[in-house]
PDB file of N, H, CA, C and O in Angstrom:
ATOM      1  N   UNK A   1     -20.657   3.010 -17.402  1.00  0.00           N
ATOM      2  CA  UNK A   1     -19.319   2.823 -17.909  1.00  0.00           C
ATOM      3  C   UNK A   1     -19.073   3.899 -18.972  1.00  0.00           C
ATOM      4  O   UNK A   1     -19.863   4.162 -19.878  1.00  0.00           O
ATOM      5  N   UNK A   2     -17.902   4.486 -18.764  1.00  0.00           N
ATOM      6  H   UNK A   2     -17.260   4.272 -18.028  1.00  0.00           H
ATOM      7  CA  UNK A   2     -17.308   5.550 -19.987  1.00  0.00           C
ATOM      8  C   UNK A   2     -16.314   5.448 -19.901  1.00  0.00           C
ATOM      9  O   UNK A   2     -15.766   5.324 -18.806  1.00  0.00           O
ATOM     10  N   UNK A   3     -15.442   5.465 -21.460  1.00  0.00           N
ATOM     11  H   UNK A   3     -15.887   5.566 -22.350  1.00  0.00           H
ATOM     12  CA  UNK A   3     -14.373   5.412 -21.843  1.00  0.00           C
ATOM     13  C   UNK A   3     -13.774   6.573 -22.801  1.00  0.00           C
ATOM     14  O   UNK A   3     -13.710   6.467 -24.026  1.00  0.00           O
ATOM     15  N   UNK A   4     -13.469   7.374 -22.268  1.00  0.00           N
ATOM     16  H   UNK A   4     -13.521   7.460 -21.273  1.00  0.00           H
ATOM     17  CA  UNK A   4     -12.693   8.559 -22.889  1.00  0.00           C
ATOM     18  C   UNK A   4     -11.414   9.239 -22.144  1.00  0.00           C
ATOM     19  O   UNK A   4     -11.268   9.071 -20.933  1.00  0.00           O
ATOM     20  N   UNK A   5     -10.283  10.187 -23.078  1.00  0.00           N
ATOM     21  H   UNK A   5     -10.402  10.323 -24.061  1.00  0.00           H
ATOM     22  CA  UNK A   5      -9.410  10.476 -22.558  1.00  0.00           C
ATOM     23  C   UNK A   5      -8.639   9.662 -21.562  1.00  0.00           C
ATOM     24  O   UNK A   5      -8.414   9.815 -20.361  1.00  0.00           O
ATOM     25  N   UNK A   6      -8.226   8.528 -22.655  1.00  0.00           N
ATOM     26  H   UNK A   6      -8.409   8.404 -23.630  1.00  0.00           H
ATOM     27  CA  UNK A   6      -7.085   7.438 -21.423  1.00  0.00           C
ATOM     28  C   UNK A   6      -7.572   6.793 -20.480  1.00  0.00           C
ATOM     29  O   UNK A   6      -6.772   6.090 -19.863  1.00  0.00           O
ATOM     30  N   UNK A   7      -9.124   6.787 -19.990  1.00  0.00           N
ATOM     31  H   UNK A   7      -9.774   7.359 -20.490  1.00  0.00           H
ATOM     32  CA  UNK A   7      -9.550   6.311 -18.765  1.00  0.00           C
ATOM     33  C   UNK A   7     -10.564   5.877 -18.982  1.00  0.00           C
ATOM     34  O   UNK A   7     -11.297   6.346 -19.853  1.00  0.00           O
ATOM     35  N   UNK A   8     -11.014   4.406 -17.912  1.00  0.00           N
ATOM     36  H   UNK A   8     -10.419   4.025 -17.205  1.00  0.00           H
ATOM     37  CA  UNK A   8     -12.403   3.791 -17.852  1.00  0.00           C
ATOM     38  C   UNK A   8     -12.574   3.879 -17.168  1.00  0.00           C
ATOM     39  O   UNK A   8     -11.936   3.366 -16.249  1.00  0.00           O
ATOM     40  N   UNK A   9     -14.032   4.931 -16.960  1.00  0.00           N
ATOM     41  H   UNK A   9     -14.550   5.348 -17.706  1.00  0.00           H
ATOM     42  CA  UNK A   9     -14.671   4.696 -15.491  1.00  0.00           C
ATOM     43  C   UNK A   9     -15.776   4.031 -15.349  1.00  0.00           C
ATOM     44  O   UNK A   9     -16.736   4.444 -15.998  1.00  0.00           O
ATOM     45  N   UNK A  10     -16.017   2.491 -14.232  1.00  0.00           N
ATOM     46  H   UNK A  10     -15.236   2.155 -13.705  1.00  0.00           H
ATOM     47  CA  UNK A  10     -17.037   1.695 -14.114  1.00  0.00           C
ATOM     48  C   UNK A  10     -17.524   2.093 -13.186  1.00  0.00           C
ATOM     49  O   UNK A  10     -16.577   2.595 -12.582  1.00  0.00           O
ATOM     50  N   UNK A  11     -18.507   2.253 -12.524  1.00  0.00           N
ATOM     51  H   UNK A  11     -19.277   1.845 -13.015  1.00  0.00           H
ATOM     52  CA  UNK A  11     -19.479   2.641 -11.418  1.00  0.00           C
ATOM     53  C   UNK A  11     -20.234   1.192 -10.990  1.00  0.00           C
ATOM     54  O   UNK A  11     -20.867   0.667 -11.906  1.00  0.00           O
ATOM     55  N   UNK A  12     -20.232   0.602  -9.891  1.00  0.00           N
ATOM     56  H   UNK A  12     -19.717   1.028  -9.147  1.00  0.00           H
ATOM     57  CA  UNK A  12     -20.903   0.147  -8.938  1.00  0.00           C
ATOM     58  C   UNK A  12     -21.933   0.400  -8.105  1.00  0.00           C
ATOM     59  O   UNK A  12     -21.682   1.454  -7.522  1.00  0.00           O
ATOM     60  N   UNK A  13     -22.879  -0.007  -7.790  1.00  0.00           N
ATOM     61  H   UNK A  13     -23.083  -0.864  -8.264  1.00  0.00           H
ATOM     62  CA  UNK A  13     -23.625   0.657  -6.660  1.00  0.00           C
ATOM     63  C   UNK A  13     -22.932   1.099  -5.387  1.00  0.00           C
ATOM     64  O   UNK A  13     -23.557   1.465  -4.392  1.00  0.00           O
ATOM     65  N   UNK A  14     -21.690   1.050  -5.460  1.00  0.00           N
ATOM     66  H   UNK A  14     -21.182   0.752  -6.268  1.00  0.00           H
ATOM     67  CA  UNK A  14     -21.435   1.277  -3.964  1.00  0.00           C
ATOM     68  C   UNK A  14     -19.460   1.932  -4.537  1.00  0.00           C
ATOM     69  O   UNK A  14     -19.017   2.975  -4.056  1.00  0.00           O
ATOM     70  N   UNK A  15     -19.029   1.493  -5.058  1.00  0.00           N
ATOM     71  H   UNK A  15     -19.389   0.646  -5.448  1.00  0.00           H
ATOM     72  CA  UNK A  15     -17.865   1.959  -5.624  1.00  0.00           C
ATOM     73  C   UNK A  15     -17.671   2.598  -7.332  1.00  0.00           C
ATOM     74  O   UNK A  15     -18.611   2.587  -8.125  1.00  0.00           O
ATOM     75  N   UNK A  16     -16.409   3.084  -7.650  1.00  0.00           N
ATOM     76  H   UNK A  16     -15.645   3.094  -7.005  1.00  0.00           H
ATOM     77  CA  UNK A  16     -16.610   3.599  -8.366  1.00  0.00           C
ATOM     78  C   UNK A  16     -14.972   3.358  -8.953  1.00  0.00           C
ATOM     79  O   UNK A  16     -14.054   3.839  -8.289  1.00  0.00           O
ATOM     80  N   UNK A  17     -14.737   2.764  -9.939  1.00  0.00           N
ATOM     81  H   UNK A  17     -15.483   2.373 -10.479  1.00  0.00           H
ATOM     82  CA  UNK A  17     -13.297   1.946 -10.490  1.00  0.00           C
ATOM     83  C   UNK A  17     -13.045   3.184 -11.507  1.00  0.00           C
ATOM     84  O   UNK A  17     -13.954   3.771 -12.094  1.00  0.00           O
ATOM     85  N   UNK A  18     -11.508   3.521 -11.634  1.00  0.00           N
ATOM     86  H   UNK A  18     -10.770   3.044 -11.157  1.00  0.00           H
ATOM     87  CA  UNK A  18     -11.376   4.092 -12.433  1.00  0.00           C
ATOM     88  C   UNK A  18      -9.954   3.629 -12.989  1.00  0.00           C
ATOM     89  O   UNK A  18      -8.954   3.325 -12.339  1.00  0.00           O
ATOM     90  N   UNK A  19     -10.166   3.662 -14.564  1.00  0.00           N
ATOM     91  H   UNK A  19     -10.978   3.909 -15.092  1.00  0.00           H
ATOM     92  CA  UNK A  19      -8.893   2.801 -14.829  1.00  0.00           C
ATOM     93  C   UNK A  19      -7.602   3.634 -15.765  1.00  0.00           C
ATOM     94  O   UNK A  19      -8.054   4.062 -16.828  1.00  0.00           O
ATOM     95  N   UNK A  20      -6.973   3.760 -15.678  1.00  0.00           N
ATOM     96  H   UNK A  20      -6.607   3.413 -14.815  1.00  0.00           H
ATOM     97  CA  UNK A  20      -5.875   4.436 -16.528  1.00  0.00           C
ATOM     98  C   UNK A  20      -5.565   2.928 -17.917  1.00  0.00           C
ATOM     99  O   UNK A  20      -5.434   1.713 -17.773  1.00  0.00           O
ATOM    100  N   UNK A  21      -5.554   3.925 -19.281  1.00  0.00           N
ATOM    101  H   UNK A  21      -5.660   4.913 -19.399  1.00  0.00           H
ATOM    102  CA  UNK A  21      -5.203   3.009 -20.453  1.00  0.00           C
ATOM    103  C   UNK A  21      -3.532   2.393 -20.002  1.00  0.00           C
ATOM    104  O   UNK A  21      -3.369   1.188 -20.198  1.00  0.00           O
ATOM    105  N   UNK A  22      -2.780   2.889 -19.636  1.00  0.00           N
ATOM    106  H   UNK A  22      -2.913   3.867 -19.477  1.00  0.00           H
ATOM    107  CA  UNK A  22      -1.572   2.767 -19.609  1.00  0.00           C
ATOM    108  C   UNK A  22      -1.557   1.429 -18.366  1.00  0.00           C
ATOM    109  O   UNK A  22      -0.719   0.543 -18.195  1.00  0.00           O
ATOM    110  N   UNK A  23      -2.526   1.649 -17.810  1.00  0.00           N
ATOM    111  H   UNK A  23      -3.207   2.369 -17.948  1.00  0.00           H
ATOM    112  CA  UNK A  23      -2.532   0.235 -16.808  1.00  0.00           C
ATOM    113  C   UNK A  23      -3.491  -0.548 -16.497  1.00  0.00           C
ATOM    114  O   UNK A  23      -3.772  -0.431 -15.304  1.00  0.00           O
ATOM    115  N   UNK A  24      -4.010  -1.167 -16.947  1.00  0.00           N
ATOM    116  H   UNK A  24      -3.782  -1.262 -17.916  1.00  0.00           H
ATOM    117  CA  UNK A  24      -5.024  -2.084 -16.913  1.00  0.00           C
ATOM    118  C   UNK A  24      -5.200  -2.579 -14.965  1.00  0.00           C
ATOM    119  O   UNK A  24      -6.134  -2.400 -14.183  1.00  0.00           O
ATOM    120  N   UNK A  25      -4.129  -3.089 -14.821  1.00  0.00           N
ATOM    121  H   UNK A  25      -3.371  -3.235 -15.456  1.00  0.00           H
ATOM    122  CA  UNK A  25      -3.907  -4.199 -13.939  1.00  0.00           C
ATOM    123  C   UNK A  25      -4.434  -3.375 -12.306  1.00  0.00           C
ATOM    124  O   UNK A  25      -4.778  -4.041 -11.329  1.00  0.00           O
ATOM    125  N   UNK A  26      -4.390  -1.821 -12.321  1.00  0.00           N
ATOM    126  H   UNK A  26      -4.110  -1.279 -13.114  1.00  0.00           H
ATOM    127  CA  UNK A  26      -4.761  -1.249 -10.881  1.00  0.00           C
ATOM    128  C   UNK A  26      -5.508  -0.279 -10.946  1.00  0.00           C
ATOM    129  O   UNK A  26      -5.014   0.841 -11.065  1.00  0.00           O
ATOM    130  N   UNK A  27      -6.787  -0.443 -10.890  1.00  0.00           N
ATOM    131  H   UNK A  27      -7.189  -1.354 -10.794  1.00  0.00           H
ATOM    132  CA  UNK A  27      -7.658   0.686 -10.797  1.00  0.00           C
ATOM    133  C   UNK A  27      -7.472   1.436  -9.766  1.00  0.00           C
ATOM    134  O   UNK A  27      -7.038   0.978  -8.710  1.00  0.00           O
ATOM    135  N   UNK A  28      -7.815   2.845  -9.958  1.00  0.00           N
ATOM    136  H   UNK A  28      -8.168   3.217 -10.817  1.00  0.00           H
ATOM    137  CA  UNK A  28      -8.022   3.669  -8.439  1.00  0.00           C
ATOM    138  C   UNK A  28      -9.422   2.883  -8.333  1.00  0.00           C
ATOM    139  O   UNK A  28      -9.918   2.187  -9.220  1.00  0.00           O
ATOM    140  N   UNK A  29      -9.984   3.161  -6.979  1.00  0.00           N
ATOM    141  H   UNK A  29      -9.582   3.726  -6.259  1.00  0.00           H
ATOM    142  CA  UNK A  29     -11.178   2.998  -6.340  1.00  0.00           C
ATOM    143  C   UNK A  29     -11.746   3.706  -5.189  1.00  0.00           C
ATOM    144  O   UNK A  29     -11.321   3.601  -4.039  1.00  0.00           O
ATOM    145  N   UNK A  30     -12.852   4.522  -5.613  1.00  0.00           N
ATOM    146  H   UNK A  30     -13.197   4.607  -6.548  1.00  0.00           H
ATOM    147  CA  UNK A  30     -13.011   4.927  -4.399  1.00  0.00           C
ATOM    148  C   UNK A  30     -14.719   5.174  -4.151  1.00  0.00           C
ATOM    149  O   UNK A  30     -15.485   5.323  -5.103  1.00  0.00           O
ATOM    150  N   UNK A  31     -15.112   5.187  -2.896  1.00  0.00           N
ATOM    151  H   UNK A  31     -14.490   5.065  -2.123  1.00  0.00           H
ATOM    152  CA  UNK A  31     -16.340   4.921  -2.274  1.00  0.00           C
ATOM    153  C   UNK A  31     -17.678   5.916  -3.093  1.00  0.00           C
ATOM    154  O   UNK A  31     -17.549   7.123  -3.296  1.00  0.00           O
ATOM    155  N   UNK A  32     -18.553   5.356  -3.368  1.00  0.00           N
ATOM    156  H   UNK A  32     -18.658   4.375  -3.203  1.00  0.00           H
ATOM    157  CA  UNK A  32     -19.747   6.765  -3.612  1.00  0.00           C
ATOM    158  C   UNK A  32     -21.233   6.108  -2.888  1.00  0.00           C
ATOM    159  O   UNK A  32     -21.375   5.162  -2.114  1.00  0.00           O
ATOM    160  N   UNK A  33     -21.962   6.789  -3.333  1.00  0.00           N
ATOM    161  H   UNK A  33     -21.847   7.558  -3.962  1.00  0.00           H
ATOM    162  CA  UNK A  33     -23.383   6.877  -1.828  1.00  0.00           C
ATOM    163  C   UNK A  33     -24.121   6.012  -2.840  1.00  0.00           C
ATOM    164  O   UNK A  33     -24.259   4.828  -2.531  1.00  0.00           O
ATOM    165  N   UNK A  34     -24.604   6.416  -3.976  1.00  0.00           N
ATOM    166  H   UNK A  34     -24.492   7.378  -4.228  1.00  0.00           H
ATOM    167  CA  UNK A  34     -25.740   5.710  -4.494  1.00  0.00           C
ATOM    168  C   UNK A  34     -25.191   5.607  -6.009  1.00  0.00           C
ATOM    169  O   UNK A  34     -24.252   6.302  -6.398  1.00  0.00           O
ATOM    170  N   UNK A  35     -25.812   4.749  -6.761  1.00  0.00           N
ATOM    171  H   UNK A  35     -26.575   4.185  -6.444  1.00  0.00           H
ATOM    172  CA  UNK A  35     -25.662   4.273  -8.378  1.00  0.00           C
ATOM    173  C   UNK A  35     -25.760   5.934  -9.071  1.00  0.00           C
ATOM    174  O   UNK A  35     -26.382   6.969  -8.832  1.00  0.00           O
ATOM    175  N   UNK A  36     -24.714   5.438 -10.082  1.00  0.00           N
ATOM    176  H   UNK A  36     -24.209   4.597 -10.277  1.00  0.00           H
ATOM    177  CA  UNK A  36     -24.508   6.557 -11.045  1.00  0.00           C
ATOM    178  C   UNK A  36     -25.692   6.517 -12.036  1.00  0.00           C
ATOM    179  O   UNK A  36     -26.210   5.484 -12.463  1.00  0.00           O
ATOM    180  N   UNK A  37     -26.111   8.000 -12.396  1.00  0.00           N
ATOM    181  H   UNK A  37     -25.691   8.839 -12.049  1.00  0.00           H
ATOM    182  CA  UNK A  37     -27.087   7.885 -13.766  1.00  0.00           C
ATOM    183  C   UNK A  37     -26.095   8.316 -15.137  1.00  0.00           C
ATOM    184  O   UNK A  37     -26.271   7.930 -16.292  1.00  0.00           O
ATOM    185  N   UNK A  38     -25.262   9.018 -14.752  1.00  0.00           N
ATOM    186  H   UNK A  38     -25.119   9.332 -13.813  1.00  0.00           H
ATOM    187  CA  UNK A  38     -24.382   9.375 -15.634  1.00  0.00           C
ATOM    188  C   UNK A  38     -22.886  10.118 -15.451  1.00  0.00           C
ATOM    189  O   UNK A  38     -22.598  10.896 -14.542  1.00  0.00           O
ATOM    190  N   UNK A  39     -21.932   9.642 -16.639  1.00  0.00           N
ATOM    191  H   UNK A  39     -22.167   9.009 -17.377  1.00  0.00           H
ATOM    192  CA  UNK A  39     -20.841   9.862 -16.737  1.00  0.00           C
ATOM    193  C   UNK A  39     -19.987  10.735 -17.624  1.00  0.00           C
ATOM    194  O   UNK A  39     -19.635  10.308 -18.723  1.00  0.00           O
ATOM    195  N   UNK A  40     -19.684  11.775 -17.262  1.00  0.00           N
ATOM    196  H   UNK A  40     -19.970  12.122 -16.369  1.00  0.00           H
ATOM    197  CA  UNK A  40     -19.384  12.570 -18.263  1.00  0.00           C
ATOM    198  C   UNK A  40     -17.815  13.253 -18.315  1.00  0.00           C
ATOM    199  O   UNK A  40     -17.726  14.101 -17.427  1.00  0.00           O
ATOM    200  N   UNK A  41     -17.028  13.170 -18.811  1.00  0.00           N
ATOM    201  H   UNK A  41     -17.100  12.482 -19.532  1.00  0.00           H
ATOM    202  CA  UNK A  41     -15.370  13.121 -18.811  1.00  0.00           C
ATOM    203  C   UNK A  41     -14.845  13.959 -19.999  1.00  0.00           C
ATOM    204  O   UNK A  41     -15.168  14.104 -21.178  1.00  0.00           O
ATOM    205  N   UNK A  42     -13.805  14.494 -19.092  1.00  0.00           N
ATOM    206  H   UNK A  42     -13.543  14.376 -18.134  1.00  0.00           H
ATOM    207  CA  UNK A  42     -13.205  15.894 -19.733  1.00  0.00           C
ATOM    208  C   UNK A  42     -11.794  15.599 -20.101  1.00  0.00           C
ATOM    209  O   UNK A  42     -11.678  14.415 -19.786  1.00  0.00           O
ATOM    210  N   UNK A  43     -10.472  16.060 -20.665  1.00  0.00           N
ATOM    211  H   UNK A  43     -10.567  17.022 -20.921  1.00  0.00           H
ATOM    212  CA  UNK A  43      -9.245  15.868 -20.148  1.00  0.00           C
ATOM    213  C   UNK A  43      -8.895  15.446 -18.983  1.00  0.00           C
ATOM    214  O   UNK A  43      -8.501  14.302 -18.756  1.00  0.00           O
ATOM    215  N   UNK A  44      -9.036  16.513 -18.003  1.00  0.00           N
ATOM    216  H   UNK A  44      -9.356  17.442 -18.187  1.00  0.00           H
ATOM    217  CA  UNK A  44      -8.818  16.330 -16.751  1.00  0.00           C
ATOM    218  C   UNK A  44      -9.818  16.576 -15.668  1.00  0.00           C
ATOM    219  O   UNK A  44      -9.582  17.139 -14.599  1.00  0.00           O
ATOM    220  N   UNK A  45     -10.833  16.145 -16.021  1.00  0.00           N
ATOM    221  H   UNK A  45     -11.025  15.688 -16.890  1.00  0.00           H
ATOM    222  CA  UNK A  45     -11.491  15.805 -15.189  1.00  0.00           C
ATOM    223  C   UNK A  45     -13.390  14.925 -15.324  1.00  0.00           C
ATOM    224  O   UNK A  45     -14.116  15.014 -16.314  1.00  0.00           O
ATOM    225  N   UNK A  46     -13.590  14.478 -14.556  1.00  0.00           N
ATOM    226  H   UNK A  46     -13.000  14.405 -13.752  1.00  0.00           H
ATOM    227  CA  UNK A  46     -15.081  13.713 -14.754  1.00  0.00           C
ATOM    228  C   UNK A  46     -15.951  13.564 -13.846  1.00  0.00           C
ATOM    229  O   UNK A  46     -15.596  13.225 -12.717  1.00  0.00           O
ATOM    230  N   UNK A  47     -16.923  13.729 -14.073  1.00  0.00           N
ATOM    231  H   UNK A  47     -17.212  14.004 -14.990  1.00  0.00           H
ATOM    232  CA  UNK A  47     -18.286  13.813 -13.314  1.00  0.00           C
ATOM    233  C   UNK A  47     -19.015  12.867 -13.182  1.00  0.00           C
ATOM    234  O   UNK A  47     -19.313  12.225 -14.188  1.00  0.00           O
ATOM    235  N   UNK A  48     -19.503  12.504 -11.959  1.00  0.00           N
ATOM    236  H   UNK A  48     -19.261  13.026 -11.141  1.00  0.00           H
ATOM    237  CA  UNK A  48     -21.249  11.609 -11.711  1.00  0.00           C
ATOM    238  C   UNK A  48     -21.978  12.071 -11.244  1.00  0.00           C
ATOM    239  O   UNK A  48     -21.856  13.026 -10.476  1.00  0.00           O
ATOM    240  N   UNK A  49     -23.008  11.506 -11.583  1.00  0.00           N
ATOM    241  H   UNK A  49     -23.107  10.731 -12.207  1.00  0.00           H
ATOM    242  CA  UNK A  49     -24.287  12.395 -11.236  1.00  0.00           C
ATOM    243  C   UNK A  49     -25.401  11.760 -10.999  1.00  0.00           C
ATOM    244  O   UNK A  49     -26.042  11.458 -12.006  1.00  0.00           O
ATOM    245  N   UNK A  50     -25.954  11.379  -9.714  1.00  0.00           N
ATOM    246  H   UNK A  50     -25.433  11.624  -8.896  1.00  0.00           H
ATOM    247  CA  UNK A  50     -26.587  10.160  -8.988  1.00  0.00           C
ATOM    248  C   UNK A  50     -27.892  11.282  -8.626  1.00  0.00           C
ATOM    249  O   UNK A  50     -27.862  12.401  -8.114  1.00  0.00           O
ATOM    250  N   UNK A  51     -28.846  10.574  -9.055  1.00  0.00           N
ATOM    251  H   UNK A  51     -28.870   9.665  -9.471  1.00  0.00           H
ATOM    252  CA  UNK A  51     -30.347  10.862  -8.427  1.00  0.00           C
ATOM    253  C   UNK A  51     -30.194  11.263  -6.810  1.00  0.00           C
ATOM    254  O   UNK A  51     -30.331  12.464  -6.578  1.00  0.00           O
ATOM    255  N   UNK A  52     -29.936  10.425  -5.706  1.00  0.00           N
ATOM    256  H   UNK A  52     -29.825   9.449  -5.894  1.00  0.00           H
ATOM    257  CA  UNK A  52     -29.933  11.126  -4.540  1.00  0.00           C
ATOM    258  C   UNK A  52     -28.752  12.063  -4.052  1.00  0.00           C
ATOM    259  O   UNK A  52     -28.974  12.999  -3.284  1.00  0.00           O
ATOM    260  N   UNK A  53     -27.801  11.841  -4.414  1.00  0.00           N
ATOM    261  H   UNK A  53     -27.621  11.081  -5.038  1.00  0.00           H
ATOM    262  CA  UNK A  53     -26.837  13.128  -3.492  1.00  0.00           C
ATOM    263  C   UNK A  53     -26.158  14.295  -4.491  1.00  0.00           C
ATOM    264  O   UNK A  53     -25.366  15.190  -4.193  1.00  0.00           O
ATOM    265  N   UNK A  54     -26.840  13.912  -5.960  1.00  0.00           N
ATOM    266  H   UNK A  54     -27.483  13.185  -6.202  1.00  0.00           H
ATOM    267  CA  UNK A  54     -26.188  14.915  -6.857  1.00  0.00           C
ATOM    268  C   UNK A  54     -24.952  14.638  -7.990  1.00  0.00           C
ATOM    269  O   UNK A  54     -24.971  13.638  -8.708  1.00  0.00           O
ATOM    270  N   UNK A  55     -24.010  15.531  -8.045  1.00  0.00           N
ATOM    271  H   UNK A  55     -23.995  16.344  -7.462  1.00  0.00           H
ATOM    272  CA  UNK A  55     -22.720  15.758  -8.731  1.00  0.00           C
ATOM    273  C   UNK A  55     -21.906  15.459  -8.024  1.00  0.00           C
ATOM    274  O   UNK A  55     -22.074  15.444  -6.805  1.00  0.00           O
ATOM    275  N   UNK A  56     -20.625  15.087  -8.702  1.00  0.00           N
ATOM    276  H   UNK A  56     -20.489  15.098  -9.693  1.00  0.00           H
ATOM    277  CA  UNK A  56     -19.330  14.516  -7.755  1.00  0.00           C
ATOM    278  C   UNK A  56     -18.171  15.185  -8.982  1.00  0.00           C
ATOM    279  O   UNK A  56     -18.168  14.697 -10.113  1.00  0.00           O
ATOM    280  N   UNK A  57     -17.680  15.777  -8.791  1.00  0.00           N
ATOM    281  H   UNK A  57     -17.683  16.173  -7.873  1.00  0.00           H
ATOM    282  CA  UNK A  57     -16.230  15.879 -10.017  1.00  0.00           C
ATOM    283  C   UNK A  57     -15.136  16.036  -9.096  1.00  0.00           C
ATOM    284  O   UNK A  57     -14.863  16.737  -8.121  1.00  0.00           O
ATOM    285  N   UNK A  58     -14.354  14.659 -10.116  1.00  0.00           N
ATOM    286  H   UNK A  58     -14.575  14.090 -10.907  1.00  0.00           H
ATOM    287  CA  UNK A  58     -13.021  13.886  -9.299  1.00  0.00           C
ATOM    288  C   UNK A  58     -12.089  14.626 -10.714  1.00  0.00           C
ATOM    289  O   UNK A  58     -12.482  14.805 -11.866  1.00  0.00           O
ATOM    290  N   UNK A  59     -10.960  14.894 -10.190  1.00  0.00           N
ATOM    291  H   UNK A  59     -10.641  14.748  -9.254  1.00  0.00           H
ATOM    292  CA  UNK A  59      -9.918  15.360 -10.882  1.00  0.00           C
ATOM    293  C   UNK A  59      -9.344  13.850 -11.784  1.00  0.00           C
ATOM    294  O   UNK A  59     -10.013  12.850 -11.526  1.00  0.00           O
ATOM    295  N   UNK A  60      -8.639  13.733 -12.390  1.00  0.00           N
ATOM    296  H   UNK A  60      -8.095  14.545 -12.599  1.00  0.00           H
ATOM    297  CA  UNK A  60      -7.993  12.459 -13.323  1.00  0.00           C
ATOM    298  C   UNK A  60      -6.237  12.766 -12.432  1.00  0.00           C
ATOM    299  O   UNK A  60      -5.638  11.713 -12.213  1.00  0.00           O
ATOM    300  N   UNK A  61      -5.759  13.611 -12.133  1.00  0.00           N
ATOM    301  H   UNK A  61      -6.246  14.466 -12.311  1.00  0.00           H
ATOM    302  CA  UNK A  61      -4.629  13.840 -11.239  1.00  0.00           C
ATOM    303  C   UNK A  61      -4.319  13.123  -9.893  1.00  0.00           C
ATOM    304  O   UNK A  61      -3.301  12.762  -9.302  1.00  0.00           O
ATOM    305  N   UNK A  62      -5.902  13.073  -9.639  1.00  0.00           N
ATOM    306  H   UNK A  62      -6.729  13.365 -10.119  1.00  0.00           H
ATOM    307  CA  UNK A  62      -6.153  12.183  -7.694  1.00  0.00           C
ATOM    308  C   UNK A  62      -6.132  10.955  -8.005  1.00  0.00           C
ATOM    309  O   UNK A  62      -5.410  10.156  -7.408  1.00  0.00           O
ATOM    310  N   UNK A  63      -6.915  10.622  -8.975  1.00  0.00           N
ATOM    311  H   UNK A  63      -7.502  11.270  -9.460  1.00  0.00           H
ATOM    312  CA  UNK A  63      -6.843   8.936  -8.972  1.00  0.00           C
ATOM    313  C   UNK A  63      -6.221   8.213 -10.042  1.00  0.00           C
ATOM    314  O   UNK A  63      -6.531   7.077 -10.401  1.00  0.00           O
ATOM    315  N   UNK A  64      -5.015   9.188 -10.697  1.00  0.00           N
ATOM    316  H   UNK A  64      -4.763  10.111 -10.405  1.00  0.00           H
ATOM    317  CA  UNK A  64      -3.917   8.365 -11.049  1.00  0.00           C
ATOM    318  C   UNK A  64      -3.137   8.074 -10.524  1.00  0.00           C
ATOM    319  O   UNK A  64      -2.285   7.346 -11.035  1.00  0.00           O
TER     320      UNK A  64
END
């Protein structure tokens, strides 16, 4: 879980919730392969980074 720049992102073993401050009530959501080790978030943009398949950086533009 990380909370910076307007957004919470929770990670699941299997999904990955991302929440805008301005809206609680509808996360984006979208699919990932294996559990996150870490979360790291920019303005516009944030990273995971999972032991088996690597790095992932999702824009904050796509899943608002």
């Amino acid at each position: 879980m990380s909370m910076c720049y307007n957004h919470l992102i929770v990670t699941t073993t299997t999904q990955c919730y991302v929440y805008n401050v301005q809206n609680w009530g509808t996360p984006q959501i979208f699919e990932i392969k294996d559990s996150v080790s870490l979360i790291v978030q920019s303005p516009k943009y944030f990273c995971l980074v999972d032991a088996a398949n690597g790095i992932y950086v999702q824009s904050f533009q796509i899943v608002t």
